[in-house]
Phi, psi and omega in degrees: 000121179312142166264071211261353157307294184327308207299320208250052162231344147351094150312305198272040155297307182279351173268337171322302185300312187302321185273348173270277220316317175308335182282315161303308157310291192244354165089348171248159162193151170238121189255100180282131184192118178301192169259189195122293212285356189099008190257022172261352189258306195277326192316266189312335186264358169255327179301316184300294203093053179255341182275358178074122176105147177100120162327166186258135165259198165234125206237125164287119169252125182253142192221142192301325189265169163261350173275340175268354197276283224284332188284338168304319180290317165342286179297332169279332199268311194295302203302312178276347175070072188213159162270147171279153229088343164282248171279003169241103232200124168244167198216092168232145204325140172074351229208125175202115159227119203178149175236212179272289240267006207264111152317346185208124196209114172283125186215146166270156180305008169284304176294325152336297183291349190267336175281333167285342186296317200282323205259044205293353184242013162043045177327141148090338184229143202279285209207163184217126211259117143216106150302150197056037180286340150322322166322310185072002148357115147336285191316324166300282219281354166282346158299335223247323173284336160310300289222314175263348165283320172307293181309318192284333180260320180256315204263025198331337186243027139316115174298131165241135160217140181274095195261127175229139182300349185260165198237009189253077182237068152301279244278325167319302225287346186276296211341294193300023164071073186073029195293148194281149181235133183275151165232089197265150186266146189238154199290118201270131164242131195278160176215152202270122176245146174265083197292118194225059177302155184276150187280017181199155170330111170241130142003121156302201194250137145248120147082191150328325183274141129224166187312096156347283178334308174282324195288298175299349138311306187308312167312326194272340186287329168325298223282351191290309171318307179283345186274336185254359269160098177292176182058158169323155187236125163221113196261153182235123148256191202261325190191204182299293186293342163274353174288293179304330171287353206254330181298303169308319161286345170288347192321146183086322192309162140320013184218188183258112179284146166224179184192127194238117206216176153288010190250333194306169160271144177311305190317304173299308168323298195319304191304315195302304185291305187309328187119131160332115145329307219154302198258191187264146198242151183222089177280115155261096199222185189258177161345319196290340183264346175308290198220180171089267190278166179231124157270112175303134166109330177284133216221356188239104148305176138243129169221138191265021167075341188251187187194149162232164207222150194273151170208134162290144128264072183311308157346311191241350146082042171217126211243164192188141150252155201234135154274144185210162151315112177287167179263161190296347185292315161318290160355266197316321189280322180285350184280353152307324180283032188245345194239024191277327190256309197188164180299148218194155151264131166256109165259131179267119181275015181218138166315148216289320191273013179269000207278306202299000200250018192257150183298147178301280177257192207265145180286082153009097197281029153278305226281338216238347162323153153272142160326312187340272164319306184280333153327285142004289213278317173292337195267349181275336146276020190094008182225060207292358156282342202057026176284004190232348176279121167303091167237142159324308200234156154286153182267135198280124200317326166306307154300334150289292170331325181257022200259324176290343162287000201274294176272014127317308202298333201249353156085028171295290182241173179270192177309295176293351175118343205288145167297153176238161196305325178330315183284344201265308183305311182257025135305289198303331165316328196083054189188157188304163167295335187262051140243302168340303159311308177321308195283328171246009168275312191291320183291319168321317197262318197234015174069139217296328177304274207270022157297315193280300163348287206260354177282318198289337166320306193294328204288304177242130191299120176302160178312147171299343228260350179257060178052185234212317206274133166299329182261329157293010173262296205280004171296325186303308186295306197288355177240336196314152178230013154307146148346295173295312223266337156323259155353303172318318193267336211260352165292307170281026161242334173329289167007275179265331153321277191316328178281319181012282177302304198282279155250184186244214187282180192275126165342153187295064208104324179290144176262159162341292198315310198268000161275342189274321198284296187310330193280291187303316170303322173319293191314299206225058158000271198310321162271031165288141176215161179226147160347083195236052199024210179031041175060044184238157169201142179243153194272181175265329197288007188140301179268165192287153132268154168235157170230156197312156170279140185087341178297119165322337167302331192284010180244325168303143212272351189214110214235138115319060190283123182244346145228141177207154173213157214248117157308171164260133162089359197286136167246044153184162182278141171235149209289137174247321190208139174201182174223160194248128161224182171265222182305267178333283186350307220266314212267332165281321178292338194236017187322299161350297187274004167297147132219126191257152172153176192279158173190135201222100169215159166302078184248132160076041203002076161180156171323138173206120193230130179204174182241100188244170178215124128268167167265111158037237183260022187263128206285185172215302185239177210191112156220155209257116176310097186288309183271028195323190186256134163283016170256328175293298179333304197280358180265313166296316170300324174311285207334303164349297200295302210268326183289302183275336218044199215278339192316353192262016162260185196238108165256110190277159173323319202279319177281328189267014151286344181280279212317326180256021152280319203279308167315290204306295171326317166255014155256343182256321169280303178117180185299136038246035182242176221276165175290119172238024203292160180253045136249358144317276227311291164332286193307339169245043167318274177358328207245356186214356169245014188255169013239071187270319188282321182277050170231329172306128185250333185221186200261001154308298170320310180291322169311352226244305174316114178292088180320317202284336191265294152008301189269339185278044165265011182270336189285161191311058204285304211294323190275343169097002166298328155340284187295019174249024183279304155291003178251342176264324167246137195247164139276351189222110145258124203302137179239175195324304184315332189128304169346134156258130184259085210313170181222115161244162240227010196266329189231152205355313175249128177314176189230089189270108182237119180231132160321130155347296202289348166317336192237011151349028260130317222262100196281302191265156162302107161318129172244166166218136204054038181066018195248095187324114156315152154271156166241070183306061134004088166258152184267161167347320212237352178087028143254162182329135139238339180195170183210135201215115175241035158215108181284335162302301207291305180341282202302320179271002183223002175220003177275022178259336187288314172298284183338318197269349205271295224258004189238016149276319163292341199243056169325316200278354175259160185289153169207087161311149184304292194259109189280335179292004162250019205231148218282096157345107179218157167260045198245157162297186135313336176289309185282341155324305190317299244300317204289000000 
């Protein structure tokens, strides 16, 4: 029997009619509803016509989680006074209960996306709910982009509604194409906030870690919460493992600890939803507790602020999720459950002025995601660029680009992108593509069981506490009576139906250990490593590995890595999961990524011409090259040259003064004479150093070359411009004594550094190529007294002074009244007499 007092306590009851017309109008609607009000229960069960009047349609509802897909059906189901499986029904990886009678059947967005792959015009169902589409889930907005290429092309009276917990769905409401936006209002409860920063420095978040010091503040702020604070405490951390260390510092409280994840067993999800028995409760959860469930009882939060987000390293060809700062938006949605019931607190585990200083939302997992799967997905509807699918954010080029070297690598897609049946097929699996690969390349080698065994290990990361060794997980998992081994076992039957077709039973002599290293090798190629000792491995892509001290791995000559993440600041990565394999191993799996050949480049600044064979960046053989090619040899000695610069030819005084004649000459003058700048010079090897370069083999050879003579084969010989060299930069100018002086050419201006009484005489400033010198004034001994470069000014407004400074010391030399009338000499006064 519908339970319709329940129904008609709904808030977002009165927002329903506005929402049938839109649907009716315009076939789209975006449905605003805090959380609480119902649209994930009542929405769809009015839509249905199961609440009475209205034909029965058939309503999909999609939810980002699968703990949240079962407690909606759960709950549609109670509201009608039903079981679930009847008119209510839900479907999640593995997991599917529902029948020919069931109208309202809750699916994760996964399961969604493998019924448009089989299915695009979605037979048999009338309008489809995705929900918690504020999140930005991939998987959503790619259901969301199907969904509406069906309606434009196949499905016009497909109903679609975008239900969100949030009141900010412009951007919904442009997609679905002007879609009318509902709005419901829900019953408001105030909620108290509380700042409860830690009282001493803790660490920010990296990576995976966070600060022992914060996980037990946060513990300490509960037991505080319960103590100032009536009702249930629901506390949100970033992620599994800290829910269990923070579970663990509660020991003793006065309450019941429950902890709530993707990981939990259901039987516990179930207690958490149901409700307090009698004593007071301490729900510890993740994200997953944000929006989609309501925990009865709760009247306190706790919030540790963090929240974790999936991030690519493409580079190094490693994905993870990373703590990060939850967004205010995030904020705002847990301090909401506190206030679901009655006026309810929030404590905040951070300072009050840090709040304003956090991004408004959550990072779109298009933008910060690997690709792969979705990419996948697009080129499996005909659209492998995604250039045609209606999304919020574009998928970012770069992360496309490598998600399509991914599926190229994996026999997904062709050369142009297009899927290929390889692809189609391990579209359907549910699993990232390089597990896909894994499972069905891998059933063929270790047989189709124990392919599914080690993908499902790889699908969900095993519990810490069963180790870094891979084939020591599926032993754990294969006796285990934990929750992950649950899942685990239930997953490798998911599986191995699907591996089926493919393999059989397990080869004859593989043993476990070395079916698991091969499965894992499949999956993730690019992280086959070898051995560079002290628990170091280098990857085929490159990057360093480390493995934890004390790990059973670190003796191994050959690691299979299936999970790693990169500290901050760190330079390798550490190894969390791997499998030990060999050679062969290393060498089937990555086969792709082999290459043999001669290779002649510049290293360790000198030719190193050799015969190599690698895995990417890993050598295997090393011999050494007698005959490289001299052409290739003279493309690497230019390199040298661009890398070291040119100080590796042999420069004499004389060449590097043309060279800075030749500089001065092209800068003042200009063409035909040449540019010598040392990216020119490099860049025109060709024309001025042979044919000295091609007879060089190592960089002892380049030393050998006489730059200067070199060079001068760059001057203006065809036009005849050449023999004017000396006469437009001289090396020498003669001055009044009779001196030829040098004249240098190394900074902005030529330079004339002369004695004085030499320019006796001299009314103007020698100039060259028309360019008035500096003239560096020397006293008697040859030091600075002055510097001029208007020799007219000199003698009449500044030589009295150097006169007056300088001829008490330097008595034996002349200092005439008029130096512009008086005879240049290098002489004292004395030697003058003699003369």
């Amino acid at each position: 029997m519908i339970r319709a007092h329940a129904l008609e306590q709904l808030p977002v009851r009165t927002a329903v009619p506005a929402l049938e017309r839109a649907l009716a109008d315009h076939g789209t609607a975006v449905l605003c509803a805090p959380p609480g009000t119902g649209k994930t229960t009542l929405v769809p069960l009015v839509l249905a016509g199961l609440t009475g009047g209205g034909p029965t349609r058939r309503v999909v509802v999609a939810e980002p989680r699968r703990i949240a897909a079962r407690a909606a059906a759960r709950r549609m189901a109670w509201l009608l006074g039903e079981r679930v499986g009847g008119r209510v029904g839900f479907t999640v990886r593995g997991e599917r209960v529902a029948g020919r009678d069931t109208v309202v059947e809750v699916v994760t967005t996964g399961v969604l996306l493998q019924r448009l792959q089989r299915d695009q015009e979605l037979t048999g169902v009338d309008a489809v709910i995705i929900d918690e589409c504020h999140e930005r889930h991939l998987d959503a907005d790619t259901v969301a982009a199907f969904l509406l290429d069906v309606r434009e092309t196949l499905r016009p009276d497909l109903r679609l509604v975008a239900a969100s917990a949030t009141t900010d769905a412009a951007g919904w409401a442009r997609l679905l194409g002007d879609a009318p936006v509902v709005e419901a209002r829900g019953v408001s409860h105030p909620v108290e906030v509380v700042w409860a920063p830690p009282a001493g420095p803790v660490r920010p978040p990296h990576g995976m870690r966070v600060d022992p010091a914060f996980q037990a503040h946060v513990a300490a702020t509960v037991r505080r919460a319960l103590a100032e604070q009536d009702g249930d405490v629901l506390c949100f951390l970033p992620g599994v493992g800290e829910i269990g260390r923070v579970a663990g510092q509660l020991a003793g409280v006065d309450a019941e600890v429950l902890q709530v994840h993707g990981r939990a067993p259901a039987a516990v999800q179930d207690a958490v939803l149901a409700g307090s028995s009698g004593g007071r409760r301490v729900v510890l959860a993740t994200s997953v507790a944000e929006s989609s469930l309501t925990v009865p009882g709760v009247r306190v939060v706790v919030d540790s602020g963090l929240a974790r987000e999936p991030r690519t390293d493409h580079a190094r060809g490693l994905s993870a999720l990373t703590t990060v700062r939850a967004s205010q938006a995030t904020g705002r949605q847990r301090a909401g459950r506190a206030g679901r019931e009655a006026p309810g607190v929030v404590y905040r585990c951070w300072e009050r002025a840090e709040d304003g200083r956090l991004a408004r939302f959550p990072s779109p997992e298009i933008a910060v995601a690997d690709l792969a799967a979705f990419a996948l997905q697009a080129a499996c509807w005909g659209d492998p660029e995604a250039s045609r699918l209606a999304l919020l954010d574009p998928p970012p080029a770069g992360a496309m680009g490598a998600a399509r070297e991914v599926l190229t690598a994996v026999g997904a897609v062709d050369a142009r992108g297009r899927v290929t049946d390889r692809g189609v097929r391990m579209s359907r699996l549910g699993l990232h593509p390089r597990l896909a690969r894994a499972l069905l390349d891998g059933a063929a080698e270790v047989g189709g069981r124990r392919a599914a065994e080690v993908v499902a290990l790889l699908s969900e990361e095993p519990p810490r506490e069963y180790g870094d060794d891979l084939a020591a997980a599926l032993r754990t998992a294969r006796r285990g009576g934990d929750g992950y081994a649950a899942r685990w076992r239930q997953e490798v039957r998911r599986l191995s139906a699907s591996a089926g077709e493919t393999g059989g039973g397990s080869p004859a002599g593989m043993t476990d250990d070395a079916a698991v290293g091969l499965v894992a090798a499949l999956a993730f190629p690019e992280r086959v490593a070898r051995a560079r000792g002290e628990g170091a491995f280098l990857m085929v892509s490159g990057t360093g590995a480390q493995t934890r001290e004390g790990s059973g791995l670190r003796g191994a000559p050959w690691l299979a890595v299936a999970v790693a993440d990169r500290p901050a600041h760190a330079a390798s990565a550490r190894v969390r999961l791997a499998a030990v394999i060999d050679e062969s191993t290393a060498r089937a799996a990555a086969g792709h990524l082999r290459y043999a050949g001669e290779e002649v480049r510049w290293a360790d600044g000198d030719v190193v011409a050799r015969r190599v064979e690698r895995l990417g960046a890993v050598e295997l053989s090393v011999r050494p090259l007698a005959e490289p090619d001299p052409a290739v040899v003279r493309e690497v000695l230019v390199e040298g040259l661009r890398r070291e610069g040119l100080g590796l030819l042999r420069w004499t005084r004389e060449a590097g003064q043309l060279r800075e004649r030749l500089a001065f000459l092209h800068r003042t003058v200009g063409a035909p004479w040449p540019d010598v700048a040392d990216e020119a010079l490099t860049a025109r090897a060709g024309d001025w150093l042979e044919p000295e370069l091609s007879r060089a083999r190592r960089r002892s050879d380049l030393g050998r070359i006489e730059a200067g003579q070199a060079l001068r084969r760059l001057l203006p010989w065809a036009t005849g411009e050449a023999a004017r060299l000396d006469e437009l930069a001289p090396e020498r100018i003669e001055v009044p004594s009779g001196s030829r002086v040098r004249v240098e050419y190394g900074g902005e201006r030529p330079v004339l550094a002369v004695k004085l009484q030499e320019l006796f005489g001299l009314e103007r400033t020698p100039r060259v190529a028309g360019v008035p010198v500096l003239v560096h004034l020397l006293s008697p001994a040859g030091r600075p007294a002055a510097v001029t470069a208007d020799l007219e000014s000199f003698w009449r407004d500044g030589y009295r002074a150097v006169r007056a400074e300088l001829r008490g010391r330097y008595p034996k030399h002349p200092w005439p009244e008029d130096p512009a009338t008086a005879a240049a000499t290098r002489l004292t006064n004395a030697r003058l007499r003699q003369e």
